[in-house]
C-alpha positions in Angstrom: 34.1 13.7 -34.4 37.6 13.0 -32.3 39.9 12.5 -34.1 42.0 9.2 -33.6 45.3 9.8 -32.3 48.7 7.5 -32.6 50.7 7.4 -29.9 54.8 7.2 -30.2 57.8 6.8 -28.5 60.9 8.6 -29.7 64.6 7.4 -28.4 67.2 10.5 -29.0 70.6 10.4 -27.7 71.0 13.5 -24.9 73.7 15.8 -26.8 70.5 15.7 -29.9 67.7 16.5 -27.5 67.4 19.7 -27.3 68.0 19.7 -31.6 65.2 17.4 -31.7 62.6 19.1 -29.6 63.0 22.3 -31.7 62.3 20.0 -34.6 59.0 18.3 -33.2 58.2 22.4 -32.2 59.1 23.1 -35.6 56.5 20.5 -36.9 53.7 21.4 -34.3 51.8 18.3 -34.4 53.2 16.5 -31.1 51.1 16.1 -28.1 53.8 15.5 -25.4 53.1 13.1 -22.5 53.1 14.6 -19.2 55.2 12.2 -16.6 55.3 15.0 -14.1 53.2 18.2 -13.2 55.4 21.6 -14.5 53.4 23.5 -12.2 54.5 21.7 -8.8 58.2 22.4 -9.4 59.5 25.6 -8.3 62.0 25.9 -11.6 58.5 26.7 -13.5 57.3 29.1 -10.6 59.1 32.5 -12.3 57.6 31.9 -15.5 54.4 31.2 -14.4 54.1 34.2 -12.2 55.7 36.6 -14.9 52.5 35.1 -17.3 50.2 35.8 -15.0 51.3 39.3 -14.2 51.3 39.8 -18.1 47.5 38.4 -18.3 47.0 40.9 -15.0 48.3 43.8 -16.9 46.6 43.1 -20.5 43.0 42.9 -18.4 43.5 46.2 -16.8 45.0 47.5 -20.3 41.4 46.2 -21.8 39.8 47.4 -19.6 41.0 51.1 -19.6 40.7 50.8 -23.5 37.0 50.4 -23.0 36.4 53.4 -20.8 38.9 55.4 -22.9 37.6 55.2 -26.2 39.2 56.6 -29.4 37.3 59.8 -30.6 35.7 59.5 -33.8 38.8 59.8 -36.9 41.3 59.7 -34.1 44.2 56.9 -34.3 46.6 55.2 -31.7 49.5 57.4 -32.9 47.1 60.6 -32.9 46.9 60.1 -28.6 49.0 63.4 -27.3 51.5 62.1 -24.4 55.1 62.9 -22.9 58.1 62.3 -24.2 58.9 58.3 -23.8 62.2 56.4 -23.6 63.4 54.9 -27.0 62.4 51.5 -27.5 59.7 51.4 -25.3 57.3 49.6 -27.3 59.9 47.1 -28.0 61.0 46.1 -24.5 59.3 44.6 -22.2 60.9 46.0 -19.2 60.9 49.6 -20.5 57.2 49.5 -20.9 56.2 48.3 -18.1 58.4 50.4 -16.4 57.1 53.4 -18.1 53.8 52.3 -17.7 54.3 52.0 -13.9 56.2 55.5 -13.7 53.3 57.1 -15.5 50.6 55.8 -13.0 52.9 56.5 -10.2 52.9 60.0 -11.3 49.2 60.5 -12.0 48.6 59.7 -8.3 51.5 62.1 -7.1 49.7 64.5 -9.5 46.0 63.9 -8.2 47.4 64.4 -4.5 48.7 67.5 -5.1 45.6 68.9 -7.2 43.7 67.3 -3.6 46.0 69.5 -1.4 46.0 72.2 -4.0 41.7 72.4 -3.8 41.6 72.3 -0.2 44.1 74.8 0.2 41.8 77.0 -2.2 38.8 76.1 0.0 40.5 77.3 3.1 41.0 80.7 1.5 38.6 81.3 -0.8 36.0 82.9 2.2 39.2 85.3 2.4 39.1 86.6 -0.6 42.6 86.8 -3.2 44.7 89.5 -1.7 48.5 89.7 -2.1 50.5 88.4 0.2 53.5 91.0 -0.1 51.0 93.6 1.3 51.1 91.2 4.1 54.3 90.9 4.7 55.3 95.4 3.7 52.4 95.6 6.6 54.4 93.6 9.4 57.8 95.5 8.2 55.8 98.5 9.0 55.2 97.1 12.5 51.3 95.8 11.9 50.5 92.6 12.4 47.7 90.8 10.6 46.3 87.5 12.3 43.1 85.3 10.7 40.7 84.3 13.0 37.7 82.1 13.3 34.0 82.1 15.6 31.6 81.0 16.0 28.7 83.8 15.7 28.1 83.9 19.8 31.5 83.7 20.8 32.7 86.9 18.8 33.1 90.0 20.8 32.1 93.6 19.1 34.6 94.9 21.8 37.8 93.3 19.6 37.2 96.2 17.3 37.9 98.3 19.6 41.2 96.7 21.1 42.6 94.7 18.2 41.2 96.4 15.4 39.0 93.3 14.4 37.3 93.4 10.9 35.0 91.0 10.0 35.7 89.3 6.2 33.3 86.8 5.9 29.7 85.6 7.4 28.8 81.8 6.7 25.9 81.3 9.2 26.9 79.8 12.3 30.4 81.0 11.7 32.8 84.2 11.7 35.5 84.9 9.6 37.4 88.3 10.5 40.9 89.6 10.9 42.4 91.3 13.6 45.7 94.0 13.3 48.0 94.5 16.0 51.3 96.3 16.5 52.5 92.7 18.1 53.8 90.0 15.8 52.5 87.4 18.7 48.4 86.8 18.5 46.7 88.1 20.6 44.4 86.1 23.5 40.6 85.4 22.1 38.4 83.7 24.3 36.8 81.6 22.1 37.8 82.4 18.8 40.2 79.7 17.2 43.4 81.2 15.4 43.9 80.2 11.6 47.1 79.0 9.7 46.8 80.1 5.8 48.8 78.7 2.9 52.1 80.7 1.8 50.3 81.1 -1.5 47.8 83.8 -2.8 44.3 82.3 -4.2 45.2 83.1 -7.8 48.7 81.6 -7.3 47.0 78.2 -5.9 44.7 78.5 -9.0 47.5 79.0 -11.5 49.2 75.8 -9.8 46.0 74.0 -10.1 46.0 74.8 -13.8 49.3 73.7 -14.3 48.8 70.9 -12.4 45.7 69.2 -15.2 47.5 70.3 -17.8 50.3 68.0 -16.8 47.6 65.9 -15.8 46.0 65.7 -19.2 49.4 64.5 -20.8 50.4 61.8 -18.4 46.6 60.8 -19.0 47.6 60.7 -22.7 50.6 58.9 -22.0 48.6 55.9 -20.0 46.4 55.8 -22.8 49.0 55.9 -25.6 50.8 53.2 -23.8 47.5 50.8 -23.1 46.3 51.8 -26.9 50.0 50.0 -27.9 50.1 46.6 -26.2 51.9 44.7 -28.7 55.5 44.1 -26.4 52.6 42.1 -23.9 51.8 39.8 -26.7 55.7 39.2 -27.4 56.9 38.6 -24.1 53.5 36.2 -23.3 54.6 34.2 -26.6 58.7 34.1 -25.5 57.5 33.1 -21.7 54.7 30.3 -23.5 57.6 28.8 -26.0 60.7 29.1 -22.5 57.4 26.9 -20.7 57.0 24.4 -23.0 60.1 24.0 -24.2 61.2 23.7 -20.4 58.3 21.2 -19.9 59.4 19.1 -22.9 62.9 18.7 -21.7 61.6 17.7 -18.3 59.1 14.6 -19.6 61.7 13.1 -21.1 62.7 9.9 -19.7 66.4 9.5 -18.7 68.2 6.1 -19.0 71.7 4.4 -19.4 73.5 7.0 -17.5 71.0 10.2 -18.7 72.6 9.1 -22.6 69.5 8.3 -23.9 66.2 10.4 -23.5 62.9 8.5 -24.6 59.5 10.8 -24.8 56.5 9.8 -25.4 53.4 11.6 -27.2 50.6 11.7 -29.7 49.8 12.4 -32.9 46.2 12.6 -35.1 46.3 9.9 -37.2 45.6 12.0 -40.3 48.8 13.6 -40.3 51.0 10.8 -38.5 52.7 10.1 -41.9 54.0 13.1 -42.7 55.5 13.3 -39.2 57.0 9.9 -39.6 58.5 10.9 -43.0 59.7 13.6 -41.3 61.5 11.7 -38.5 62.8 9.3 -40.8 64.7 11.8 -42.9 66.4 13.4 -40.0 67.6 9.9 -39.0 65.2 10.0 -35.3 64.2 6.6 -34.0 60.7 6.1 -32.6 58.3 3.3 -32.8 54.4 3.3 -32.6 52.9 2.0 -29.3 49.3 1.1 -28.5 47.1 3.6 -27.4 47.0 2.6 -23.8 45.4 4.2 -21.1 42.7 6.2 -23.0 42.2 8.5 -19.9 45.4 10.3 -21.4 44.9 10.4 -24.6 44.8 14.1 -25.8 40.9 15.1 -27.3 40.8 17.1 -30.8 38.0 17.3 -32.8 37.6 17.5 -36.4 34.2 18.9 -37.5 32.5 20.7 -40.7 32.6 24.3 -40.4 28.2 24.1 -39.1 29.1 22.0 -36.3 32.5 23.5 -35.4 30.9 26.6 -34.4 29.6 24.7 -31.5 32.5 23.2 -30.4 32.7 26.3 -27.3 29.5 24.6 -25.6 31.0 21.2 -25.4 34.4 23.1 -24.2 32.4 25.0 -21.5 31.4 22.0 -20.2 33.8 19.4 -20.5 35.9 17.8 -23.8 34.6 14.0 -24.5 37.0 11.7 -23.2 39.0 9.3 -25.5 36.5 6.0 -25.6 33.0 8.1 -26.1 31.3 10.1 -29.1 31.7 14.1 -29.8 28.5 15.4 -28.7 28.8 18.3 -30.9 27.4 17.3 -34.3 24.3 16.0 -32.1 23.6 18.8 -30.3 24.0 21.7 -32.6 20.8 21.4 -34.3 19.0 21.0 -30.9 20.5 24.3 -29.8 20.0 26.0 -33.1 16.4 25.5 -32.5 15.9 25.9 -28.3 17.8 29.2 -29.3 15.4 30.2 -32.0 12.3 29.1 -30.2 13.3 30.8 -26.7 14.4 34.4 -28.8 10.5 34.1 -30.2 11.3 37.2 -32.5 12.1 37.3 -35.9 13.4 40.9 -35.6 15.9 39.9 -32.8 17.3 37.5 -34.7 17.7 39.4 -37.7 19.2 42.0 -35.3 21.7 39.4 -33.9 22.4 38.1 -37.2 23.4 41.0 -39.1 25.8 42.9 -35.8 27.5 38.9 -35.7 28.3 39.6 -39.7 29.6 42.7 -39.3 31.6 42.7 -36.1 32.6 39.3 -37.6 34.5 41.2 -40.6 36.7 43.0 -37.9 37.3 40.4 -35.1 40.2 39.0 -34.5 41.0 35.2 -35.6 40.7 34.0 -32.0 37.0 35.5 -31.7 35.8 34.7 -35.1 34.2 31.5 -34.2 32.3 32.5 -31.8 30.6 35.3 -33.9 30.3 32.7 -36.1 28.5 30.6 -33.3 26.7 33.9 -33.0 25.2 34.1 -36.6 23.9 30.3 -36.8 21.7 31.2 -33.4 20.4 34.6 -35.2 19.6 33.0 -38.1 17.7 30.4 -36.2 16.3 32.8 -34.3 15.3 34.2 -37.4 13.5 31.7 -38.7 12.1 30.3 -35.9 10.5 33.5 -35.0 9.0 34.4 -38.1 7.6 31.0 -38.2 6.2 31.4 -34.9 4.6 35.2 -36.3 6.8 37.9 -34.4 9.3 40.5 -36.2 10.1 43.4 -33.2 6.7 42.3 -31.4 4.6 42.5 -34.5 2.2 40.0 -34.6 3.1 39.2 -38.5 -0.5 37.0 -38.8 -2.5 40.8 -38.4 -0.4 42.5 -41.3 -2.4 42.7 -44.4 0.0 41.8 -46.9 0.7 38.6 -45.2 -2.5 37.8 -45.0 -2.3 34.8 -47.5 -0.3 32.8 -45.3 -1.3 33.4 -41.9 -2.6 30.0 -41.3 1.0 28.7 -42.2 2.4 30.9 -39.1 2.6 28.5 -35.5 0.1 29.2 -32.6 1.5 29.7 -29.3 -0.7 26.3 -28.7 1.3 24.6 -31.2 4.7 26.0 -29.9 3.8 24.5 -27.0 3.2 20.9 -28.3 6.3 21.5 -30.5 8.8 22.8 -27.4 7.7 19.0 -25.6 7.7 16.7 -28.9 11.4 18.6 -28.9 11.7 17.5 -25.7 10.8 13.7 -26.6 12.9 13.5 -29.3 15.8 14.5 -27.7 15.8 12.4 -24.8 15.1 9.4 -27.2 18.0 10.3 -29.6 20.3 10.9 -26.6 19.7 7.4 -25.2 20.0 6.4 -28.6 23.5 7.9 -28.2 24.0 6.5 -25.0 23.8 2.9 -26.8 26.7 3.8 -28.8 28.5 4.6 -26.9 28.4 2.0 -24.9 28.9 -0.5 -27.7 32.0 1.5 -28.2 32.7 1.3 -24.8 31.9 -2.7 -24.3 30.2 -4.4 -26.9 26.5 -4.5 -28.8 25.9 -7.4 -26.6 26.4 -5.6 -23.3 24.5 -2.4 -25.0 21.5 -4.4 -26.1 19.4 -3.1 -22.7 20.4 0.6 -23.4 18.7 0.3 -27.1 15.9 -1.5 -25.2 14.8 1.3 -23.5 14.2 4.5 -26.1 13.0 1.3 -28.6 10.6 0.6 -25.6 9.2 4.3 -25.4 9.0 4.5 -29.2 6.8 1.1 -29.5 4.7 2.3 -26.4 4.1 5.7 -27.9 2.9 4.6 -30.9 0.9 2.0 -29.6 -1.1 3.9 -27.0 -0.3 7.6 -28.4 -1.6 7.3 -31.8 -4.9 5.6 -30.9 -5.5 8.5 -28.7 -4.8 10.8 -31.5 -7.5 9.1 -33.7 -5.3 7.1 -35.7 -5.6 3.6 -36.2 -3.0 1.4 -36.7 -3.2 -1.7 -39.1 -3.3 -5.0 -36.9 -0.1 -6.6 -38.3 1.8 -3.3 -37.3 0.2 -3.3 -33.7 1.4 -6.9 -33.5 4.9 -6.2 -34.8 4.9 -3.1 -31.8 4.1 -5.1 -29.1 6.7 -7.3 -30.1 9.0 -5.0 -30.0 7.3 -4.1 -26.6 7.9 -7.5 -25.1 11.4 -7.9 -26.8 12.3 -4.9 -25.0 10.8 -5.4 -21.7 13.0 -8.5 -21.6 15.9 -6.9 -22.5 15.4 -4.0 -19.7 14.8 -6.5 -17.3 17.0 -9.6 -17.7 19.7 -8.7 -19.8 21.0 -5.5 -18.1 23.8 -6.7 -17.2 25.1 -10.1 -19.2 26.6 -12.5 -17.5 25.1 -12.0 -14.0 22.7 -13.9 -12.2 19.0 -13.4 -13.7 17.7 -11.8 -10.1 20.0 -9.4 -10.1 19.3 -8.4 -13.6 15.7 -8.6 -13.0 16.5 -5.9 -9.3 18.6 -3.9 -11.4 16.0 -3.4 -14.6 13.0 -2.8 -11.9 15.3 0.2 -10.5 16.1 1.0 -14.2 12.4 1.3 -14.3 11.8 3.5 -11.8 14.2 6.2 -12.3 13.6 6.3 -15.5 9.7 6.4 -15.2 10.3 9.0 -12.6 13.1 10.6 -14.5 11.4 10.6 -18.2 8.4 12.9 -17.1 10.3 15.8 -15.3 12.7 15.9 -17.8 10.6 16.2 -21.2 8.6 18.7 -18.9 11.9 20.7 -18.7 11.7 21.5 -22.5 7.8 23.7 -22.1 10.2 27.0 -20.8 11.7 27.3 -24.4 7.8 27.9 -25.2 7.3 30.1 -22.3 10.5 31.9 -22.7 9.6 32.3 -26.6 6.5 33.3 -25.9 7.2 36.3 -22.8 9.9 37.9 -25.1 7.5 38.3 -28.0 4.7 39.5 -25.4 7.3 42.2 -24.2 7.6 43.3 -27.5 4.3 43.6 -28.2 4.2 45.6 -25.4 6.6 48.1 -25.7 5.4 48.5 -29.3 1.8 49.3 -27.8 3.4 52.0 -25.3 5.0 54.0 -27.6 1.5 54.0 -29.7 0.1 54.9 -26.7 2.5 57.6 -25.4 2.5 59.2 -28.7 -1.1 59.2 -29.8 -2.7 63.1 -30.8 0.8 64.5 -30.6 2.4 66.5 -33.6 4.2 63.9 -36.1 7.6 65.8 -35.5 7.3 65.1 -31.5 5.8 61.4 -31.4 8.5 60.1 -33.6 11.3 61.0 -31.5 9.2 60.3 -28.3 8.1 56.9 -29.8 11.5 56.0 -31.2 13.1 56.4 -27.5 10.6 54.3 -25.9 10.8 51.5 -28.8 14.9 52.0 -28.7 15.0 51.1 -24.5 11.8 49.1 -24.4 13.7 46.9 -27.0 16.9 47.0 -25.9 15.7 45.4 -22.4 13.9 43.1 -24.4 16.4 42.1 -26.3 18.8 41.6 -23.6 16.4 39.6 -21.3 15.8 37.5 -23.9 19.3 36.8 -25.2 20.3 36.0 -21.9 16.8 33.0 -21.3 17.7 32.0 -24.9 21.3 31.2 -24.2 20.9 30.2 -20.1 17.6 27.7 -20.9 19.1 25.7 -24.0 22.5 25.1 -22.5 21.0 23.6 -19.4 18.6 21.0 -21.5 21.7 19.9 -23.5 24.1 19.9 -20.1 21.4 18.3 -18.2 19.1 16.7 -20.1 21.0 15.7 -23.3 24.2 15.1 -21.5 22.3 12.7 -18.5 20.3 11.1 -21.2 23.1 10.1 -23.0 25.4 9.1 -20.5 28.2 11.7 -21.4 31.2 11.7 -18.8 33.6 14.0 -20.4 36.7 15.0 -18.7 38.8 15.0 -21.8 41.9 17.3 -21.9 42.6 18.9 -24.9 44.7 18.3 -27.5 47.9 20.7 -27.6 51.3 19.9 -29.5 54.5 21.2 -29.1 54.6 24.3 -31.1 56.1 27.8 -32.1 53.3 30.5 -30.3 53.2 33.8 -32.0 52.5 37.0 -30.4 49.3 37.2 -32.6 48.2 34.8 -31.2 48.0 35.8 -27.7 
């Protein structure tokens, strides 16, 4: 449900503002009143770009922490690294700086291992000889030049006249040497002259170990820095409280010479009193206004733990606005059970159940309700599939020991019928819902047409469904029905819209008509994929299940049940994963399509968020 919210104005003189607003931050129950956009003025600009380089810097933090795992037993503190500057985990300045300095160095580090290779490459078809017999050759007047060509180009005759050795022979290429009492090279028509490093082959390769092992540490460093990312959380909390504060300061309304500030802002009802006790006892004046403009009052919901879990669908659509109903307690069941019929498998949802419960035990505050989210659709998978006969792709109806209530398990023929009576009923209830709201909205008398219509499809159904069913209704019932029939035809078709004249009612209940003729069919026709996606998932897991018999049959017991445990482990796995994603994709488009269109929901409520001390654990 929303809760209903109070909506106050409090009159402080300016010296007291800023005293007061710590106070209502202190309380954390204060929706403030936006009169102007923080965002559009350039005082806010600083803060906002130091949060978003923060929120920059903790993604690519996360992100490294993924691909760098902790090895098994090892801790944060256990991560080998250099030698940082005291306090760095405690200023924000110094670790970023730190962290900046150590990337900065790791790419100086992985240049110089680059130039360090290539240099290797370029004299490794040399061989490792030392250069100071180089350099005692030329002080004994010979002269030893490198020399490069390609196999046709090279003369036999520079043996003769400059003492040319060949070194090395790649192929299409010539590697040789030539000694000369000259320190200038000699002329070779067609043979290219080579510059080598100053440094020997096993000196390059002692640099190059030197080089990882410095490497390795600054490597350790980044990690010991990303594995410690508390000071982020801290600074992210002190830039949040300097924003809102700011923005609080700023929506206050200036008058009699900027002496006296007024601010407006809301308050759930539940907990106005204690606020206004509060208030009173510090000596602040306010008074209580009328709601207003309900476009701006803040949305907050207030739900039993079942139905809270859902409250992130509603979210990742859009919040209710202030003058409709919380869709949440009405669609939670409904997804509970497109989720369970479109997993298909009890096995999966056993699966999905138990790694929610135990990642659950471990998880953050912030990420606990969604696991929790995550356990209601495994149990409903869960029970859905084993209703429906499938643990793993086992068809449950063909085990023995269950063979005494097989005939209580559902055929696909009868998921089928279920998935579009699912269908029905939810387009019925969600009109249903549509009528209240609009009596919220304007009135029962102006909402009469909207409980005309799913009344209407009710009374039809039965009237025309049943008999083809076999059943036979009593005559006084079949009366009362088409009663309700023609009572609601009426209503469709001249009192749409009271007040106006009866043709226009009468052209706007024939369009009525049509689109929703048109409308009704494709819609409840929507809801057969939960059967089909139900049904493909438990197929594919049939399937996998008779590939690994198959793959496995006549071999040894000790190699099928690795061989077979592999195929059943991926087979599964891609099963699994194909099928969370129809099970989550399918359901959330009936209840944001079908539900949501059905039941007039408009949405676009913002969310309700006082004035209030953020805590780095928060963040």
């Amino acid at each position: 449900m929303i809760e209903t919210m109070k909506r106050y104005s409090y009159f402080v003189y300016e010296p007291e503002y800023q005293s007061f607003l710590k106070q209502l931050r202190s309380l954390g129950v204060v929706h403030i009143k936006e009169r102007t956009n923080p965002k559009e003025l350039a005082s806010f600009a600083q803060n906002l770009a130091q949060q978003d380089t923060i929120k920059q810097l903790k993604q690519r933090l996360t992100t490294f922490r993924n691909g760098q795992p902790l090895a098994e037993g090892e801790t944060r503190e256990d991560i080998p690294h250099h030698q940082l500057p005291k306090g760095v985990l405690e200023e924000y300045a110094l670790y970023t700086q730190s962290y900046t300095d150590t990337l900065n160095k790791l790419q100086e580090l992985t240049d110089q291992l680059t130039l360090n290779r290539q240099k290797q490459r370029e004299l490794e078809v040399w061989g490792d000889f030392d250069l100071q017999l180089l350099s005692k050759l030329r002080e004994a007047g010979q002269h030893i030049h490198f020399w490069l060509a390609q196999q046709n180009s090279y003369d036999p005759a520079w043996e003769e006249t400059y003492h040319a050795i060949k070194i090395a022979d790649q192929g299409r290429y010539l590697y040789f040497v030539t000694i000369t009492p000259t320190e200038t090279a000699p002329t070779l028509e067609g043979a290219d002259l080579q510059k080598l490093p100053k440094e020997s082959l096993s000196q390059l390769q002692v640099q190059e170990q030197q080089l990882l092992e410095e490497k390795q540490l600054l490597e350790g460093t980044q990690k010991y820095l990303a594995y410690h990312p508390e000071i982020l959380d801290e600074e992210m909390a002190t830039l949040l409280n300097a924003y809102n504060m700011s923005n609080a300061n700023l929506q206050g309304e200036r008058l009699y010479g900027d002496k006296l500030v007024i601010l407006e802002g809301w308050v759930p009802q539940r907990i106005a009193k204690e606020m206004e006790q509060d208030l009173q006892n510090s000596g602040v004046a306010y008074a209580e206004l009328e709601v207003g403009d309900e476009s701006e009052v803040p949305i907050k919901l207030h739900n039993n733990r079942f139905v809270k879990a859902f409250e992130p669908l509603v979210e990742l659509f859009s919040l209710p606005n202030y003058g409709e109903l919380d869709p949440t307690p009405y669609i939670a069941p409904f997804f509970m059970i497109f989720f369970g019929i479109c997993f298909g498998d009890a096995g999966y949802g056993l699966l999905t159940l138990v790694l929610a419960t135990i990642f659950k035990r471990k998880a953050k505050e912030s990420q606990k309700m969604l696991l929790e989210l995550i356990q209601w659709l495994g149990l409903g998978g869960l029970v859905i599939g084993f209703l429906s006969g499938s643990f793993f792709g086992i068809e449950l109806v063909k085990v023995p020991f269950l063979a005494s209530i097989k005939e209580y398990f559902i055929s696909s023929e009868n998921m089928m019928v279920i998935s579009l009576a699912l269908g029905v009923i939810q387009i019925i209830f969600a009109k249903y819902i549509g009528a209240l709201k609009r009596t919220k909205q304007v009135g029962f008398k102006r909402a009469l047409s909207s409980y005309a219509w799913p009344t209407l499809i009710i009374a039809a159904g039965l009237l025309f469904g049943l008999p083809i069913a076999q059943i036979t209704l009593p005559h006084w019932l079949e009366y009362i029905l088409y009663g309700f029939v023609g009572i609601c035809v009426l209503l469709v078709l001249f009192y749409n819209s009271p007040g106006k004249n009866i043709f226009v009612n009468f052209g706007a209940g024939l369009w009525d008509t049509y689109n929703a003729a048109t409308g009704l069919l494709g819609d409840t026709l929507s809801y057969i994929r939960l059967f089909a996606i139900g049904l493909t998932g438990a197929v594919l897991g049939g399937v996998f299940n008779q590939l690994a018999g198959m793959a496995t049959a006549g071999l040894p017991i000790l190699l099928a049940i690795p061989i077979g445990a592999v195929i059943l482990l991926i087979g599964h796995g891609i099963n699994f994963a194909l099928t969370t994603i129809g099970a989550l994709v399918h359901p959330i488009r009936l209840i944001f399509v079908e539900y949501f269109n059905n039941s007039e929901y408009e949405g676009g409520g913002q969310a309700y968020n006082p004035l209030r001390e953020i805590k780095a654990d928060e963040e």
